[in-house]
C-alpha positions as CSV (number, residue, x, y, z in Angstrom):
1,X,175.7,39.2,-97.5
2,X,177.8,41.4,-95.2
3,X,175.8,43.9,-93.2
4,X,178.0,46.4,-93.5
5,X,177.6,46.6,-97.1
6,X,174.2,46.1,-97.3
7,X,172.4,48.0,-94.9
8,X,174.1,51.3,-94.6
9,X,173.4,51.5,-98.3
10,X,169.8,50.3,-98.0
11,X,168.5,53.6,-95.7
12,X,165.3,54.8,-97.1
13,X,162.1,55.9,-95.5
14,X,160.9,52.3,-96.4
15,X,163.8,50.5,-95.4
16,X,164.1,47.7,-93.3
17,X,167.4,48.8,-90.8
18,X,168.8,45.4,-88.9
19,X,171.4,45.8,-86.6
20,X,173.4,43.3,-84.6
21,X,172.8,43.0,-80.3
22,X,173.8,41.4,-77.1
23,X,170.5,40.1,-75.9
24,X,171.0,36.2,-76.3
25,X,172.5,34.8,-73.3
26,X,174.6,32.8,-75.1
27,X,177.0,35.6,-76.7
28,X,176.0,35.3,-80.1
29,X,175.4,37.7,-82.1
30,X,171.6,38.6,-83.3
31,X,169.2,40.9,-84.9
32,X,167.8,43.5,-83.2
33,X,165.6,46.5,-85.0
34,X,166.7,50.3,-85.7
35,X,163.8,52.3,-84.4
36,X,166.5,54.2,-82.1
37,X,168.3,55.2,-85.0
38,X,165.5,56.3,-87.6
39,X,163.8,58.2,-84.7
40,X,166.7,60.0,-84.0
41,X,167.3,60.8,-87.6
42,X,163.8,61.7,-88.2
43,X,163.0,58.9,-90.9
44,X,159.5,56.9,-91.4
45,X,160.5,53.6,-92.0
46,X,159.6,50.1,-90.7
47,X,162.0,48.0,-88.3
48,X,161.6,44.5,-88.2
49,X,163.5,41.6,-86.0
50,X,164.3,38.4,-87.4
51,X,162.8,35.0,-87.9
52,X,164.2,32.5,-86.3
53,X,165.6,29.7,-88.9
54,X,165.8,26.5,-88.0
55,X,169.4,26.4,-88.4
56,X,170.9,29.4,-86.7
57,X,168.6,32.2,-85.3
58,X,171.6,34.2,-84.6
59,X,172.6,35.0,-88.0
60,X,169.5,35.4,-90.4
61,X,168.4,38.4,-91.1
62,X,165.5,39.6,-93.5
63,X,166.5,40.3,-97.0
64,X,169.4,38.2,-96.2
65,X,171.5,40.3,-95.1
66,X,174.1,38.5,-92.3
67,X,174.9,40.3,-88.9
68,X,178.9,40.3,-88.1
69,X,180.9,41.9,-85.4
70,X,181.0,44.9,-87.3
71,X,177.6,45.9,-87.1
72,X,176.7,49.2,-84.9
73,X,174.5,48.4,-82.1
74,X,172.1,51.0,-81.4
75,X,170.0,49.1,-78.6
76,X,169.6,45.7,-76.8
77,X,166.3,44.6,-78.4
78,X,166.1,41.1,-79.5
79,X,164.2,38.9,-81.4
80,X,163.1,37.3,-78.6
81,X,160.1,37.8,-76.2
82,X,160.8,41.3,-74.7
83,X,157.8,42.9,-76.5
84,X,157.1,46.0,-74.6
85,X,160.8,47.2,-74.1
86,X,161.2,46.9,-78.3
87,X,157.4,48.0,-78.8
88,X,156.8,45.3,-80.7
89,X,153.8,43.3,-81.1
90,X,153.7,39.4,-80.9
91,X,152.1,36.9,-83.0
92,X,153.2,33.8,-81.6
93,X,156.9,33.9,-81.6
94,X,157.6,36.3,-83.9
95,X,156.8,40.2,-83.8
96,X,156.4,42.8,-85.7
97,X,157.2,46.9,-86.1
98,X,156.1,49.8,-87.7
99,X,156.8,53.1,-86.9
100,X,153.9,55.6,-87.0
101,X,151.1,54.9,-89.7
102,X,154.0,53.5,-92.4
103,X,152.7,49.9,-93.0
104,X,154.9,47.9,-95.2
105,X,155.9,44.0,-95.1
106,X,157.4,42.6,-92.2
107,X,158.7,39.7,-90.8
108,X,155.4,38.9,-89.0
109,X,153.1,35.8,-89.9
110,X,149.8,36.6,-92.0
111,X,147.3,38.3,-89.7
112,X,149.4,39.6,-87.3
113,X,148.0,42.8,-85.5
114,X,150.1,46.3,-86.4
115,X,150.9,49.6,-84.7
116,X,149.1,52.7,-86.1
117,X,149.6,56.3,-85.4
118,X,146.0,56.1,-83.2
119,X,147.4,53.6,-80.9
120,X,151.1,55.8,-80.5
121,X,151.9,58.4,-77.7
122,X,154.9,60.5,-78.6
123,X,157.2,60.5,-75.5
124,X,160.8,61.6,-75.0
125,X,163.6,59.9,-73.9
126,X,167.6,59.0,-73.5
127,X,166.3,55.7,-75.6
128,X,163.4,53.9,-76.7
129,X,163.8,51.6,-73.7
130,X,164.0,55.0,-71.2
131,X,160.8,56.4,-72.9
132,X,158.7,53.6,-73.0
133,X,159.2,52.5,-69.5
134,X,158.9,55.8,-68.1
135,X,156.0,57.2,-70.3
136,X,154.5,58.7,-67.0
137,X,157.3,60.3,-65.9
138,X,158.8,61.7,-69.6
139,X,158.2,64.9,-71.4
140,X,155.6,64.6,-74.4
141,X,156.6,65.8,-78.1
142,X,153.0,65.2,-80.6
143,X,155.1,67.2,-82.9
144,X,158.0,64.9,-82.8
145,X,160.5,67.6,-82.3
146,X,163.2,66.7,-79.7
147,X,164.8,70.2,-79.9
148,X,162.0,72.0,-79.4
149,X,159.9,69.7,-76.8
150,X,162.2,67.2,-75.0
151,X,165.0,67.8,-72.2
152,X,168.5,68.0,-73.5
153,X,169.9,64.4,-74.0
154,X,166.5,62.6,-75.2
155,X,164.8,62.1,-78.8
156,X,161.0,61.6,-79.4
157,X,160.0,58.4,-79.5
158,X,156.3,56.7,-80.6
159,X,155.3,54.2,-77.9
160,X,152.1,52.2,-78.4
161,X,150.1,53.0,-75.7
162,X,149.7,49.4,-74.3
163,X,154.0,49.0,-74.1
164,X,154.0,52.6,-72.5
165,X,154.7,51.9,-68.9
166,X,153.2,53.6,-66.1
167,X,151.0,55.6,-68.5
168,X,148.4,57.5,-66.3
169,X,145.0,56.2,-66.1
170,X,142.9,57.1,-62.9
171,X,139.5,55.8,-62.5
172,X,137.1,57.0,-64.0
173,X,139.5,57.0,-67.1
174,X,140.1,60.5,-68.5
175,X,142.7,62.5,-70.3
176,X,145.6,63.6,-68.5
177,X,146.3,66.7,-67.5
178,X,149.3,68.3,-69.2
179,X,151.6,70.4,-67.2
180,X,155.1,72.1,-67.8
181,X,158.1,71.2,-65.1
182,X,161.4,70.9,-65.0
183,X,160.6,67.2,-64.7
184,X,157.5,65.3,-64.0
185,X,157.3,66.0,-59.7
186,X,158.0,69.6,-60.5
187,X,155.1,69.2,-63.3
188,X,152.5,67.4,-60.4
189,X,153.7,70.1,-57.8
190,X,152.6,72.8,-60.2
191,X,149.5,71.3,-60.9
192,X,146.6,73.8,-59.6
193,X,148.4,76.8,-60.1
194,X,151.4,75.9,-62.8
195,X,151.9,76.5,-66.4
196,X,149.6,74.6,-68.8
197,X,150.6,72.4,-72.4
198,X,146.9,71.5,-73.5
199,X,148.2,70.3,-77.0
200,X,150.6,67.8,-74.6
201,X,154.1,69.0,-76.3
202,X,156.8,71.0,-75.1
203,X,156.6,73.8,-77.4
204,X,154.0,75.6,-75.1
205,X,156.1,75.8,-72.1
206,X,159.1,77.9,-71.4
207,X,162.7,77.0,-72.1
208,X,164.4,74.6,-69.8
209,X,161.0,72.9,-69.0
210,X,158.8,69.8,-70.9
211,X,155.2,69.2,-70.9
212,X,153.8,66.3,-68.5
213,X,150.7,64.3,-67.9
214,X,149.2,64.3,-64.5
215,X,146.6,62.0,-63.4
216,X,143.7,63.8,-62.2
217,X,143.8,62.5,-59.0
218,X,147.3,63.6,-58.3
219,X,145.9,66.8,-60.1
220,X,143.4,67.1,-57.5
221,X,140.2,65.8,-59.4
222,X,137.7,63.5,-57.5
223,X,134.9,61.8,-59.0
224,X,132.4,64.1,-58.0
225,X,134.1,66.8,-60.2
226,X,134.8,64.3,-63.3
227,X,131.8,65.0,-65.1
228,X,132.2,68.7,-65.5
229,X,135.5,70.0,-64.9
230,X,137.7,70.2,-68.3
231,X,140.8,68.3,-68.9
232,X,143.6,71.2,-69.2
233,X,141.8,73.4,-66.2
234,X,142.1,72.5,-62.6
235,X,138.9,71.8,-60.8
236,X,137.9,73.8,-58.4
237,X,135.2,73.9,-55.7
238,X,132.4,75.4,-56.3
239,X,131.2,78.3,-55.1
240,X,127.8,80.2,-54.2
241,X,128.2,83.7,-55.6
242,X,125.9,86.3,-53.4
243,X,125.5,89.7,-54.7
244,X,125.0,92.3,-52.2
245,X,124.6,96.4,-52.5
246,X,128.0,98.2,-51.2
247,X,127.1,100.8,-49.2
248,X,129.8,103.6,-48.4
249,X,131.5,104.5,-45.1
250,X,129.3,107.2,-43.4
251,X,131.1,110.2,-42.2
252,X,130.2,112.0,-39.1
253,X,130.9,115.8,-37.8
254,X,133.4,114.1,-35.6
255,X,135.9,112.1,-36.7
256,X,135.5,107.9,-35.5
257,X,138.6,105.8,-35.3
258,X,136.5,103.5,-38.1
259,X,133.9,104.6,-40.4
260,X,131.1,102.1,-39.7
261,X,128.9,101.0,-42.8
262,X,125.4,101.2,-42.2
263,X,123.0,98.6,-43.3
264,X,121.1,99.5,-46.8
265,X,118.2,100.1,-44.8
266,X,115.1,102.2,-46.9
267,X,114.9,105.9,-46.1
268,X,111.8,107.0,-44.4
269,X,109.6,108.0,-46.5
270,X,109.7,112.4,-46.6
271,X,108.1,115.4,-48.0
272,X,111.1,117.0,-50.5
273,X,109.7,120.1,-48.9
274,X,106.9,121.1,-46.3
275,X,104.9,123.5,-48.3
276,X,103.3,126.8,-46.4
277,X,99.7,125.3,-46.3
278,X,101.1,121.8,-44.3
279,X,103.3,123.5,-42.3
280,X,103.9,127.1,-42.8
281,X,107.4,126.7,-44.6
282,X,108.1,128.4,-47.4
283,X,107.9,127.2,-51.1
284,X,111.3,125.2,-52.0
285,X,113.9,126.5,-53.7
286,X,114.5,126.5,-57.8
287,X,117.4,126.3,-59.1
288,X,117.3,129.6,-61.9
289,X,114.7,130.7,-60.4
290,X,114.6,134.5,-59.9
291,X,114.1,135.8,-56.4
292,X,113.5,139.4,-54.6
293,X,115.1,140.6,-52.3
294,X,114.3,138.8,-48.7
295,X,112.1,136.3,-50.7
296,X,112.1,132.9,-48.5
297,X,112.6,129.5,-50.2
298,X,112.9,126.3,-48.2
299,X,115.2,123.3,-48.4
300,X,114.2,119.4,-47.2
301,X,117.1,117.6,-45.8
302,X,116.4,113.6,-44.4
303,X,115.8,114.9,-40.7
304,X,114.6,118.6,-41.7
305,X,113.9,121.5,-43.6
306,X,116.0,124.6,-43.4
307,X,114.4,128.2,-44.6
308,X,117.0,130.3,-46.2
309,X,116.3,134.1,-47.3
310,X,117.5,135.8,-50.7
311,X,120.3,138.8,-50.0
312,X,119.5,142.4,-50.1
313,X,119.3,143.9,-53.9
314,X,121.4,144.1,-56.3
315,X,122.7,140.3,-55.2
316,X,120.0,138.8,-54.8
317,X,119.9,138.4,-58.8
318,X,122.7,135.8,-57.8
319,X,119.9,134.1,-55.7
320,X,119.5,131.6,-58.2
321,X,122.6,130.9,-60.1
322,X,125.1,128.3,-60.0
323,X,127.4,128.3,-57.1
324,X,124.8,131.0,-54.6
325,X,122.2,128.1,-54.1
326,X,120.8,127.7,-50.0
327,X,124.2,127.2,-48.3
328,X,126.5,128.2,-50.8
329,X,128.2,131.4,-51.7
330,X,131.0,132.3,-54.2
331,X,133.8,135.2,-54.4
332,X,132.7,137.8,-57.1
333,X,135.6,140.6,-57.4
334,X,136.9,139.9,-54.1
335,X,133.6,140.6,-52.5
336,X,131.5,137.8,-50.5
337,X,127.9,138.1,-52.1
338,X,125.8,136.6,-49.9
339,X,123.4,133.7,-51.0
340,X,120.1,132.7,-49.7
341,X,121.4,132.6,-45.7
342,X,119.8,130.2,-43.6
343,X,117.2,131.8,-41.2
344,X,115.9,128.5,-39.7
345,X,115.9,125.1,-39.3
346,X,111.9,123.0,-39.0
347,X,112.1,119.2,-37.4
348,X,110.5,117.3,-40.0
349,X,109.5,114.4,-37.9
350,X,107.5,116.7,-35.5
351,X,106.6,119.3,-37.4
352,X,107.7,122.2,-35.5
353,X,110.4,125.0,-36.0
């Protein structure tokens, strides 16, 4: 039959798609696969190369359909031995395809091993050939969407894991880490610090850039950091994490070029106020309290205790109100009423006035 009018009108998503190359060296024409052409136009089908007859390997196709000069050629795979480039795999001297988990009748002997979706990573590239011997260096696209996860100019393509070239795999063997670039040194550059794609596709980084695997050695990962540092975080060294009390700046009467922080040191240990019977101080002040007039009260401080004396009638009802305690005083109808006012200071640590 003529190819022409056989397979263009044979394109289903179970199709077998046979078009004619350039790969035998002596200029004849033969049967190479599809795949770049049902990837690109987003079809699950099988592609499958061609037996070779006895009497002419050049021009038997499966179903037999014939391959003339008129067939399209989409690629340079053969049926001959270049297994990885066509992502085929071999059973003798024949191989076979299938694209994702589609497994239909080939051209492969009884028994022959086939390609399942488990055994498929979903790389982009200008051609099958491009993406499957740059794997390492290729954006990734699990969703199979070339639009939305691969560079301008390159389709998804699935790429059996042993035919995908240069596919990252430090020792000890782990995931790689998945990393948005510009391209795939821009992607290891950004490693530490850069934009992650856990889910491995272009979709999760930002327009104009596709999402990369990364060793984890060029990632920065060692062996001693393997075991418990996860695949989309970067590693990092650990760290002893002190807690300690933050004391604030002590100010002084005069002003220091620096406030120095002192240590958090314990108080010494203080009576909140002498009373009159352990050192002749008055009683200490209560707040709303009610005081006479010239009634005594005493206040500790950490170094002392300072005796202050109610005001003179009628303020000394202010005596124990907000705003009049020891030390303070407030503005009542433009008048200063007078506090308690500080007759004396006593030196705690000795005891004396």
């Amino acid at each position: 039959m003529d190819s022409s009018s056989n397979v263009f009108s044979s394109w289903s998503s179970n199709s077998v798609f046979i078009f004619q190359g350039t790969g035998e060296s002596d200029g004849c024409p033969v049967c190479v696969d599809g795949l770049d052409f049902l990837l690109s136009h987003g079809n699950s089908g099988e592609a499958a190369c061609c037996p070779p007859p006895a009497e002419d390997p050049c021009t038997a196709c499966p179903g037999g359909i014939m391959v003339d000069g008129t067939t399209p050629v989409t690629n340079e795979w053969t049926c001959d031995n270049l297994v990885r480039d066509a992502r085929l795999i071999e059973s003798t001297d024949n191989v076979c395809e299938s694209i994702l988990d589609l497994l239909v009748e080939t051209c492969c002997p009884e028994g022959s091993e086939v390609v399942t979706k488990d055994t498929l990573i979903m790389s982009c590239g200008s051609g099958y050939m491009d993406a499957s011997n740059n794997c390492a260096d290729r954006p990734r696209c699990p969703q199979d969407d070339a639009a939305l996860e691969c560079m301008p100019g390159q389709t998804c393509f699935a790429i059996p894991v042993g035919n995908c070239a240069g596919e990252p795999t430090p020792s000890p063997t782990k995931a790689p880490v998945f990393v948005c670039g510009s391209d795939s040194a821009d992607a290891k550059v950004g490693c530490s610090d850069g934009i992650r794609c856990p889910g491995g596709g272009g979709a999760e980084c930002p327009a104009g850039m596709g999402c990369y695997p990364i060793t984890w050695l060029d990632c920065g990962y060692t062996t001693t950091t393997e075991a418990t540092a996860p695949e989309t975080t970067m590693a990092t060294t650990a760290t002893t994490t002190t807690t300690a009390t933050t004391v604030a700046p002590v100010t002084t009467d005069s002003p220091v070029a620096s406030p120095v922080a002192v240590t958090n040191a314990p108080a010494p240990t203080l009576p909140l106020v002498w009373s009159q019977t352990e050192s002749g101080c008055p009683g200490a002040y209560v707040y709303g309290e009610s005081y006479e007039p010239a009634e005594k009260v005493s206040v500790a401080g950490a170094t002392h205790a300072e005796v202050y004396e109610c005001t003179a009638a009628p303020n000394n009802q202010f005596c124990g109100k907000p705003g009049y305690e020891p030390g303070n005083s407030q503005l009542i109808l433009g008048d200063r009423l007078d506090g308690p006012r500080l007759l004396l200071g006593v030196n705690l640590a000795h005891g004396q006035s």
